[in-house]
C-alpha positions as CSV (number, residue, x, y, z in Angstrom):
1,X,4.4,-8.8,-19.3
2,X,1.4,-10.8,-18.1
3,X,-2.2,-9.3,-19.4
4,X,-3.8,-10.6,-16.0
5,X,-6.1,-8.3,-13.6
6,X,-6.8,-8.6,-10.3
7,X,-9.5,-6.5,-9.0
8,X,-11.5,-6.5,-5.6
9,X,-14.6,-5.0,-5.6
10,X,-15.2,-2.3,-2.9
11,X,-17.1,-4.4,-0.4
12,X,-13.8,-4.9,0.9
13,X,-13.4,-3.1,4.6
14,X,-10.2,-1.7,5.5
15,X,-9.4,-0.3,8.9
16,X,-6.3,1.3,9.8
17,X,-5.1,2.0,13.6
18,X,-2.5,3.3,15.3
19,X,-0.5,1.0,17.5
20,X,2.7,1.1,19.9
21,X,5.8,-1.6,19.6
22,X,4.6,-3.3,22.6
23,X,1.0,-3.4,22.6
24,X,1.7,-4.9,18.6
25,X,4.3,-7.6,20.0
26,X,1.4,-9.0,22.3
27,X,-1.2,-8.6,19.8
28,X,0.7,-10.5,17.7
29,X,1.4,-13.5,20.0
30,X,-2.5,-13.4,20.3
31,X,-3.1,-13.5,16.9
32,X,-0.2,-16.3,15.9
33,X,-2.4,-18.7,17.7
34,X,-5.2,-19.1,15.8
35,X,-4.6,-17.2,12.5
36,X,-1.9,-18.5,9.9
37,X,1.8,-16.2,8.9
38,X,1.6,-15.1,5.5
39,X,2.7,-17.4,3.0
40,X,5.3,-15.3,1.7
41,X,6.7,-14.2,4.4
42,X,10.1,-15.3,5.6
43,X,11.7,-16.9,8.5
44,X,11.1,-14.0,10.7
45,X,7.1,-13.9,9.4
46,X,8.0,-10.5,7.7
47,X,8.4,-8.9,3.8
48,X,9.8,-5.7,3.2
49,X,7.4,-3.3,0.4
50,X,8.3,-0.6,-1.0
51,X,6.0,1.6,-3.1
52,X,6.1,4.5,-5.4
53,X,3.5,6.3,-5.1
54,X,2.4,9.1,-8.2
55,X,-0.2,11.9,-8.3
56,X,-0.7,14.5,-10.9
57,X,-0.1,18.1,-11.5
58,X,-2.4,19.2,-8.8
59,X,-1.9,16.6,-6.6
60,X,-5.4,15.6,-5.4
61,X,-3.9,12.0,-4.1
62,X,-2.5,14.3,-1.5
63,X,-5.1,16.9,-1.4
64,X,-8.1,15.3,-1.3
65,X,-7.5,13.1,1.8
66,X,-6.2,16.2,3.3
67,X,-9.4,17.5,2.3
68,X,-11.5,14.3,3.9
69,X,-12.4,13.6,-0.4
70,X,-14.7,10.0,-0.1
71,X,-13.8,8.9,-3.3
72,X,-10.2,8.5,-4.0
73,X,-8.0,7.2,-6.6
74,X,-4.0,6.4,-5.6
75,X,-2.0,4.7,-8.6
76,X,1.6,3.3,-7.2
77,X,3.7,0.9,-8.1
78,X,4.5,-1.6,-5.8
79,X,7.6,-4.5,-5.3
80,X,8.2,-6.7,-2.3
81,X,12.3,-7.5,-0.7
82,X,13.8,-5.2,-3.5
83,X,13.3,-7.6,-6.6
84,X,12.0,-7.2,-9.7
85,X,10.6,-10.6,-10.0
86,X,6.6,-9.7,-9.3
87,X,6.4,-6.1,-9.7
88,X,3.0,-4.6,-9.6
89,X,0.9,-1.5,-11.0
90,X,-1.5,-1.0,-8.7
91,X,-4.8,1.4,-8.1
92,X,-6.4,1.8,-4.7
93,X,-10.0,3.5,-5.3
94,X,-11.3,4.2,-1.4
95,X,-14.9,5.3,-0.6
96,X,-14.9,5.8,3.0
97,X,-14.3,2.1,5.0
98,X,-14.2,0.5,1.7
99,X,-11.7,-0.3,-0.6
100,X,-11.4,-1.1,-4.7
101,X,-7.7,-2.4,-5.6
102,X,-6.7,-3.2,-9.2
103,X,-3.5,-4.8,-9.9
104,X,-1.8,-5.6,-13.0
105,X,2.1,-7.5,-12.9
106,X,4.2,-6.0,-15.0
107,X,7.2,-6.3,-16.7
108,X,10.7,-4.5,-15.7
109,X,10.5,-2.4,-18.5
110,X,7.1,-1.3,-18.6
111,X,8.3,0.0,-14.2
112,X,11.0,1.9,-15.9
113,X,9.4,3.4,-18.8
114,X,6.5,4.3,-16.1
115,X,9.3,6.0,-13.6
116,X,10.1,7.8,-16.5
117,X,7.3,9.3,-17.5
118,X,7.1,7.2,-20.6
119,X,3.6,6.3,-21.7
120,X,5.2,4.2,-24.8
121,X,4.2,0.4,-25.0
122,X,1.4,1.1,-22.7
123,X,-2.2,0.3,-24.7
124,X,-0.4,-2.1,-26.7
125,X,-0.6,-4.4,-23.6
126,X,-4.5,-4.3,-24.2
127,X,-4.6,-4.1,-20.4
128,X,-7.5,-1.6,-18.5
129,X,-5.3,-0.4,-15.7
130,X,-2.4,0.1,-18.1
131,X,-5.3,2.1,-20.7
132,X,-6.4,4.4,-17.0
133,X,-3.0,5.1,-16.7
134,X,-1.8,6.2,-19.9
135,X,-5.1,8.5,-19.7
136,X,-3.7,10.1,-16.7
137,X,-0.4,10.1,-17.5
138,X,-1.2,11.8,-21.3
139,X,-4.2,13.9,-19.7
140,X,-3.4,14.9,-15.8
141,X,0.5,14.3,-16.3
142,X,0.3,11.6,-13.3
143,X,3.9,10.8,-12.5
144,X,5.9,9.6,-9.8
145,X,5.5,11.5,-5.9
146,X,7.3,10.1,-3.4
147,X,8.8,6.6,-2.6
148,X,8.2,4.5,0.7
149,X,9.4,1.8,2.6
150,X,8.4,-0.3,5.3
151,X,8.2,-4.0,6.7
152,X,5.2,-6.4,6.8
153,X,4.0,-8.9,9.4
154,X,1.0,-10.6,7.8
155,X,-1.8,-12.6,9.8
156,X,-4.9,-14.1,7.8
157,X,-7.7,-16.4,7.9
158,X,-9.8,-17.7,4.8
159,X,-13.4,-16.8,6.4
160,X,-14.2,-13.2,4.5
161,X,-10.2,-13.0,3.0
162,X,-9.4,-11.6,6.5
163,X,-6.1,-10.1,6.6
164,X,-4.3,-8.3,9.5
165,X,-1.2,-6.6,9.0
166,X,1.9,-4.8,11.0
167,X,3.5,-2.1,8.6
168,X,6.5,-1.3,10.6
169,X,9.3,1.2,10.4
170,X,7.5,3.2,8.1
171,X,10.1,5.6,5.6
172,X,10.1,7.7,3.4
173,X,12.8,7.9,0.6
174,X,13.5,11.4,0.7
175,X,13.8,12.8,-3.4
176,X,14.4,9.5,-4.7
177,X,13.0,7.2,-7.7
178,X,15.5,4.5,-7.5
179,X,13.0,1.6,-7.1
180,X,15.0,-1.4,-6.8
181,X,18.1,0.7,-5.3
182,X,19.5,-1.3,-1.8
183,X,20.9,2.3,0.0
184,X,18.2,4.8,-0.4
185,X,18.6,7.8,2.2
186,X,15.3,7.0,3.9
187,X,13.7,8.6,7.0
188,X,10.6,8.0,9.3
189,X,7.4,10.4,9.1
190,X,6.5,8.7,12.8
191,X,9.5,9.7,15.1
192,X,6.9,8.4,18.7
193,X,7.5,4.7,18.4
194,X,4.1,4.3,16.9
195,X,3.7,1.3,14.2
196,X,0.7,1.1,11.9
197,X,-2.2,-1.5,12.4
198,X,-4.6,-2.8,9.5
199,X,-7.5,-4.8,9.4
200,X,-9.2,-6.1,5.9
201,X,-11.8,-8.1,5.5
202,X,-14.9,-8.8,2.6
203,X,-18.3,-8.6,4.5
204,X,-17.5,-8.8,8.2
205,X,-15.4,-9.8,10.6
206,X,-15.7,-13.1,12.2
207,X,-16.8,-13.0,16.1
208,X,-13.4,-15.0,17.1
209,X,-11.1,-12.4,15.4
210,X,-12.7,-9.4,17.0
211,X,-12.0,-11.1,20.5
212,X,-8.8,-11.3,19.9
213,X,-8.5,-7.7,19.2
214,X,-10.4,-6.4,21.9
215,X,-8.9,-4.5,24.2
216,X,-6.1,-4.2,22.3
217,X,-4.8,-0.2,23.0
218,X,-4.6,1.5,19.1
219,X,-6.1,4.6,17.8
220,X,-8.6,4.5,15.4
221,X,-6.9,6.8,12.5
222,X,-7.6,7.8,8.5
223,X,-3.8,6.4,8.2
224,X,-2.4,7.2,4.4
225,X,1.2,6.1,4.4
226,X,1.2,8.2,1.2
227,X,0.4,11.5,2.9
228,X,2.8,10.9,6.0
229,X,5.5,10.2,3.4
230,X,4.2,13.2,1.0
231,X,5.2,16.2,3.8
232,X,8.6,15.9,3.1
233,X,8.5,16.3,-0.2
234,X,8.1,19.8,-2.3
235,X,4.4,19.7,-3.8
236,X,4.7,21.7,-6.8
């Protein structure tokens, strides 16, 4: 396992939308124009994620967005087209607009040993996310909540690490853990054609880039992919 952390400090702005299939289509013939594809994004400009996503024993991940919380701590893990080559422990801290992510790459048996439950081999990796979450895991009994899928159409631009995303056909895998499984029962929290639209950036947002959205139809929205997933799953 590598000891490496990545961490982006919560000047970072993330804006989340709502957005139908065909208003996204033109958008992103706009946007294809003048920002680049994602560099790890295939032929088609897309990446499949798929996250699992853990809370505790009282389940204040779900709760306190539910709630409108400011300050809010979601641990997940997260992989990218089913592989287990870069998988990644990850914890989004969100304070309004703004955004704190901490990432750590770990190994395939530090994933399963986590899926599990398993704190073992944990702060022997001298690593700070992996010392939070054995905390939470020994102290709150954090543990695995809900998995979810979806597919990624990345736009960016170096100016303020601007990124603009597509998270399309959003699902949730209903009472399943299976990580790297290929036929997970999955089905979609969003059944109104609706597709989710984010926009990240550092400090601001270049002039050029908020043309190009303008007048683009999307609803403004508090989106957590977590808690559309979460209602179909028991919260006990």
């Amino acid at each position: 396992m590598r000891d490496d952390l990545h961490t982006e400090f919560p000047e970072r702005h993330e804006l989340k939308y709502f957005i139908n299939r065909g208003d996204m289509i033109a958008l992103g013939h706009r946007l294809s124009g003048a920002l680049s594809a994602d560099s790890h994004a295939d032929e088609n400009g897309e990446y499949f994620i798929r996250s699992l996503y853990f809370d505790d024993a009282y389940n204040p991940a779900y709760y306190d967005k539910m709630s409108g919380v400011m300050g809010r701590d979601k641990y997940r893990i997260r992989i990218y087209n089913l592989s287990d080559q870069a998988i990644f422990l990850e914890r989004k801290r969100k304070i309004g607009d703004l955004i704190q992510k901490s990432s750590v790459r770990i190994s395939r048996k530090i994933c399963d040993r986590l899926i599990e439950g398993n704190t073992r081999g944990l702060l022997k990796a001298e690593n700070p996310l992996l010392d939070d979450m054995f905390r939470e895991m020994t102290l709150k009994l954090l543990r695995p909540a809900v998995m979810v899928d979806y597919t990624r159409e990345t736009y960016v631009f170096p100016a303020e690490n601007v990124r603009i995303t597509f998270d399309k056909n959003l699902k949730t895998c209903l009472h399943s853990k299976d990580l790297f499984g290929k036929n997970v029962f999955s089905v979609s929290p969003l059944d109104d054609g609706r597709e989710i639209l984010e926009v990240k950036y550092d400090h601001y947002l270049p002039d050029f880039i908020s043309h190009l959205l303008s007048g683009t139809p999307a609803e403004r929205s508090a989106i957590s992919k977590y808690v559309l997933c979460r209602r179909f799953e028991p919260l006990t």
